[in-house]
N, C-alpha and C positions, 0 to 999 in steps of 0.2 A: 458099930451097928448092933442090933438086937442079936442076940440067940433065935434060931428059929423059932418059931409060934405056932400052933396047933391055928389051923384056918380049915376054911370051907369054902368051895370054890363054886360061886354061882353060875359058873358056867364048865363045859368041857376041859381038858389041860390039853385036849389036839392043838398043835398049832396051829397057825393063819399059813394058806400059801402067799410067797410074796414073790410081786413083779422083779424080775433079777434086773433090768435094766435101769440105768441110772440116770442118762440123758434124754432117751428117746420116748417121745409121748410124754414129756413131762408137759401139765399142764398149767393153766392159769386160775387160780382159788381168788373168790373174795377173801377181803381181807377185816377181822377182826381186831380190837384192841388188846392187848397181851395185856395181862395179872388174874382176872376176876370175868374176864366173858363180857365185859362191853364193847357195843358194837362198834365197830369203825363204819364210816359210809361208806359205802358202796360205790365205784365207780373206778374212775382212771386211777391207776396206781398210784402212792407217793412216788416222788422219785430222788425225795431228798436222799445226801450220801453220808456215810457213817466211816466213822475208823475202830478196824476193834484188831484189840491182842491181846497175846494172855498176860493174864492178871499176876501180881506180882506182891511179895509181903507188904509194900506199901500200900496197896488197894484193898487191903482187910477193913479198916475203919469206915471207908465209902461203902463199900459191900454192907456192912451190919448194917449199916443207916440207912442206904436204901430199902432193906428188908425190913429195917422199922419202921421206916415210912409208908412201908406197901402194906403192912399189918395194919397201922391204924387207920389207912384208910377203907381196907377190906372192912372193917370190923365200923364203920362211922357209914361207910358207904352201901356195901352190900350185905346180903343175908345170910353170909355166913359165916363158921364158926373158924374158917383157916385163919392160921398163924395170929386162932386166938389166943395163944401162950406160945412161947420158943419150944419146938420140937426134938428131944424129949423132953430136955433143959436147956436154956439158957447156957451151960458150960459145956457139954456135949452137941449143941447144934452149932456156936463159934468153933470148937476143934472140928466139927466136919466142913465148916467151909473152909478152916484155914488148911485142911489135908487136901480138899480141892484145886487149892492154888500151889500146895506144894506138889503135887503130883501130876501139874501141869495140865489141868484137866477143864481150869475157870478160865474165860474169856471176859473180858473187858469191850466196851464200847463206848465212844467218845463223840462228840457232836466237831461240826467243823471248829470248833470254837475250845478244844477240849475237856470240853463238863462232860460228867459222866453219864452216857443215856439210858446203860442197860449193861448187866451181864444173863452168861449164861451156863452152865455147865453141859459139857459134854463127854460122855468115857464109852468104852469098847465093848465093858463087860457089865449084863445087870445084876440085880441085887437077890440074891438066891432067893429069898425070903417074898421075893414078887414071882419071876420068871420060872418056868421049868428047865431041868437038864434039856431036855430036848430044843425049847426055843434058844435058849443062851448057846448052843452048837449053833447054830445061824449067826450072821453078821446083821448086826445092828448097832446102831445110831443112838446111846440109852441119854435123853437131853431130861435135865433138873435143875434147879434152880432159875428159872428164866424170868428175870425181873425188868422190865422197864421203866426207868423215870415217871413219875405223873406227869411232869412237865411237857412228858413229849408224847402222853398217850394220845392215840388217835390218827397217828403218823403210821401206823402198821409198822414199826420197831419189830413187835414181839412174835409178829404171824413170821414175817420176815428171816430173823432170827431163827426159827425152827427149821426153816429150810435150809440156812445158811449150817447150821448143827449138824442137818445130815449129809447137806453133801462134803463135809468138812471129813466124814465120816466114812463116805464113798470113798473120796480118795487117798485116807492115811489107813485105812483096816480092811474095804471094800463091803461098807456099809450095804445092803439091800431093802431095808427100813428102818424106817423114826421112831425109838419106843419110848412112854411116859408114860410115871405114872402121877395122878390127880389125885386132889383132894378131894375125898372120899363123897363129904356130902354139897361140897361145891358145883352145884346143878348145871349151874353159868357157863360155868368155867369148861363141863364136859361138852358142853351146846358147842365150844369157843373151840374146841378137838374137832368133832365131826364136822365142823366148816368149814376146818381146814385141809379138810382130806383124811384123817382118824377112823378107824372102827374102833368101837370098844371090843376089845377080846374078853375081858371077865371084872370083875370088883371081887376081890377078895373079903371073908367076912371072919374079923378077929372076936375073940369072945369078950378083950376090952376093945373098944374103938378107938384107944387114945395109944394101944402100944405100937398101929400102926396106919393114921388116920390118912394116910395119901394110897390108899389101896385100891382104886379104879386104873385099869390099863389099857392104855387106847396105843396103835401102832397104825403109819402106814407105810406102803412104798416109797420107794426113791422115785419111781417111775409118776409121783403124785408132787413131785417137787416143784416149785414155783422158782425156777432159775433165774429170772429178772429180778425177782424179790430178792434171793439170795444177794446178787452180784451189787448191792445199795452198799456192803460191807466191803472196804478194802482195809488189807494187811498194813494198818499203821507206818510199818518201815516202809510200803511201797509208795504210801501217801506223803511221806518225808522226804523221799528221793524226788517223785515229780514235784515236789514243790520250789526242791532246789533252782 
């Protein structure tokens, strides 16, 4: 990761209060398509079911590829400039995913059929260089990397997914909110946040744009969680046993 940065904070560094409960009043979100802010329709839930676990050294080569795949479409499809180049580089953006799977951090998900639909990243603690001391003393849900197949965009995977992040988060650290941060000028993509239940707390503003170009930070409650969405993800090995 970078050395700190000299920024400017377009907004307050007070934190957000956050809903402490986890189950109660969670409610029901439309659902958006995960990568880039395309809309999903609107109505009855998917309810198709998914299997995810963590990802493993073997799943490095599917990981990059799906992340090239989701580049060139961002960049043929939409209007912006994300993962117009590997972040910082190409050799420093593969070691940060493969530290993610070493550090037990990447999740995997799989179709009934075992092709890959999506990962996600999730960890305990943020990235100094985003978060203040004060908000990182709070428990949170910090989710990145969340990529979905194109093949199965539209299925609400990736709104899905976010929920399943946090409350993954709830119960292994006792998460209280979902924090991310966006790509900076991907407009879409923030619309794709506040749908889902997100505030933006602040965009941070580097004096280059490119030494830290995902600097928008949206968080919400657990209390904001779509628990039906989440529960579309079973634990691979639980899906193995009832299959027996």
């Amino acid at each position: 990761m970078l050395t700190p940065l000299r920024r400017l904070f377009s907004a307050s560094r007070s934190p957000r209060q956050f809903i402490p409960s986890v189950v109660p009043g969670a409610r029901h979100v439309s659902s958006w398509a995960a990568g880039a802010g395309q809309p999903f329709h609107h109505g009855a839930m998917s309810t198709n079911r998914y299997q995810i676990r963590l990802a493993g050294r073997a799943d490095i080569p599917a990981i990059l590829d799906l992340i090239g795949s989701t580049a060139k479409w961002l960049q043929a499809c939409k209007d912006t400039d994300q993962w117009a180049r590997p972040w910082p580089d190409k050799e420093r953006r593969d070691t940060r995913v493969e530290q993610g799977i070493l550090d037990g951090l990447t999740w995997i998900v799989e179709d009934s059929h075992g092709m890959l639909a999506g990962t996600v990243t999730c960890r305990e603690h943020g990235n100094e260089i985003l978060w203040t001391d004060q908000e990182m003393a709070e428990e949170a849900a910090y989710v990145s990397r969340l990529i979905v197949s194109r093949d199965l965009a539209g299925d609400g995977i990736g709104a899905a997914l976010i929920d399943w992040a946090g409350l993954h988060g709830a119960r292994e650290w006792g998460a209280k909110s979902i924090r991310v941060d966006v790509w900076t000028t991907n407009l879409a993509l923030h619309d794709y946040y506040r749908e889902r239940g997100f505030e933006h707390v602040r965009t941070l503003d580097f004096e280059d744009y490119w030494e830290y170009p995902s600097a928008a930070l949206f968080q919400k409650p657990m209390a904001a969680v779509d628990q039906d969405a989440a529960a579309r993800f079973e634990p691979a090995e639980e899906a193995s046993l009832a299959a027996r």
